[in-house]
N, C-alpha and C positions, 0 to 999 in steps of 0.2 A: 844818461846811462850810468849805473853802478857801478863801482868797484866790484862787484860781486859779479856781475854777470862777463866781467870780461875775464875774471881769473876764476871761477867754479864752470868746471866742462859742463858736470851737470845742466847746470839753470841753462848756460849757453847752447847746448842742444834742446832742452825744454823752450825756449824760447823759437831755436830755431824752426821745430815741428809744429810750433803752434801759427808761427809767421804762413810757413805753408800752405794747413790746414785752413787754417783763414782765410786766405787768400783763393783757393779755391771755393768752399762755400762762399764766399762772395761773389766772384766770378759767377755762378749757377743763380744766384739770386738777380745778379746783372743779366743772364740769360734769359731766364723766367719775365722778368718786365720786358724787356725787349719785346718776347713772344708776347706777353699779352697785349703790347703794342704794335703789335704786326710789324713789329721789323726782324722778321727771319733772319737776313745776313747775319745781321749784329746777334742773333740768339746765337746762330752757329761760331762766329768770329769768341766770344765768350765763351759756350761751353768745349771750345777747344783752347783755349787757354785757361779752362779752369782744367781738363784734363793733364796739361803740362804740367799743373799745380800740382795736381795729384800724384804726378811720376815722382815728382822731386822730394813731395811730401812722403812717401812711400822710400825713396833716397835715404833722406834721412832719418826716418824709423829705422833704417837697417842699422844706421851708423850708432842709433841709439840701445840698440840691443845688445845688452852684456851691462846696459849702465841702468842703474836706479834714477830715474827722472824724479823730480819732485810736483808732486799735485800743485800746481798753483793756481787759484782764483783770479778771473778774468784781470782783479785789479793789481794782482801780484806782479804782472808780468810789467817788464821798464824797456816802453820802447820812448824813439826821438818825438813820436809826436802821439796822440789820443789813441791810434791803432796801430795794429803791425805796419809796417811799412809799404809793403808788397799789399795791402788791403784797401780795394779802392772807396773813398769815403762815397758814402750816399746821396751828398749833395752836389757832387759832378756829375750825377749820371743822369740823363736827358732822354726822354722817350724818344726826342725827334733825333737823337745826334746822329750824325752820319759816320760810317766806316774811318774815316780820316780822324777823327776828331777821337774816336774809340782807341786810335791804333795808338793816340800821341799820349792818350790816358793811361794806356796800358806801358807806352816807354817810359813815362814818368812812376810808374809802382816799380817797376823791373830796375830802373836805375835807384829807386829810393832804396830799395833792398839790395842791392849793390852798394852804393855807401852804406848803410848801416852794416854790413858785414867786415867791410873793408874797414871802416871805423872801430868794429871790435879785434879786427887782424892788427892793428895799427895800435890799441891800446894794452894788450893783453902780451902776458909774458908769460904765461902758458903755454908751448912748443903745440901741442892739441889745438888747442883753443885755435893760435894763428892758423894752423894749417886747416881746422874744418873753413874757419870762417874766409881764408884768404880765397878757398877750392870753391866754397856759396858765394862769393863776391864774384869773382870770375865767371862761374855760369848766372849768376843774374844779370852779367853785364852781356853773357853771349844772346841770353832771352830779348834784351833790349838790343842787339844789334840786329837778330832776327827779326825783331818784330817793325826797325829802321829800314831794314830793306824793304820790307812786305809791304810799309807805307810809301818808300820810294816806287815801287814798283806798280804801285795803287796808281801814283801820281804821274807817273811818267804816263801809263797805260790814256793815261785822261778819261778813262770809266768812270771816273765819281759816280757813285749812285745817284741816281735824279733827289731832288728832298722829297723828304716824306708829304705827303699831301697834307693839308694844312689840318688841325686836328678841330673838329669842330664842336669838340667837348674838352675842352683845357684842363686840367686841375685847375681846382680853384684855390687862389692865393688868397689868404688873410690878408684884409688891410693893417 
């Protein structure tokens, strides 16, 4: 993480709107396989947490209105790891996964994006800065607690979806 993005509000809302944005088009793309793998639940479990995405993204477009963001190229942006945080990578996500395994995917973005905001409340001495970032830490932490229960609630219920029936056209791996 820069010295720039923890003390310029700008970039630090630029970033925050783009972690978002992100995060929801990926969410929809994680639906979309689902659906062409016929796992319904999991589309629906997805395209309602990419909706979530969307409210919070919509959130902080408000917060960013009055401010000049700066345009920055996909590579400009300085997150902790290869993508925003809250952006679930494309190599965890599994046509066969079951609802359990989706729900623990999605605690682990939701808390990744909770430290990384707390991480900028934590670094920055911009009175702004801490207070956007401490307020995005918090609710990312409450989306991860939401989403702890719902997988409690899973688990308790003992519903586990049956597995998916065995796929009898696999991707095919490279050797």
């Amino acid at each position: 993480m820069t010295n720039e993005l923890v003390s310029d509000l700008r970039l630090f809302l630029a970033h925050s709107l783009e972690l978002e944005q992100e995060s929801a088009e990926r969410l929809r793309e994680f639906a979309d396989t689902m659906r062409h793998h016929q796992q319904r639940a999991l589309a629906e479990l997805f395209d309602e947490l990419a909706t979530y995405s969307d409210l919070h993204a919509r959130e902080v477009a408000a917060i960013c209105e009055g401010h000049s963001l700066p345009h920055l190229k996909p590579w400009e942006f300085t997150w902790p790891d290869e993508e925003p945080p809250e952006t679930g990578a494309y190599a965890r996500l599994r046509y066969e996964m079951r609802p359990e395994t989706a729900l623990r995917l999605m605690i682990e973005q939701e808390s990744a994006a909770a430290d990384f905001y707390a991480d900028v409340a934590a670094r920055s001495a911009d009175p702004e800065i801490v207070k956007y970032a401490a307020e995005f830490a918090a609710e990312e932490r409450e989306h991860a607690s939401l989403l702890q229960a719902r997988l409690a609630a899973l688990q308790q219920e003992g519903s586990a979806a049956p597995a998916p029936a065995p796929d009898i056209d696999p991707p095919h791996q490279p050797d």
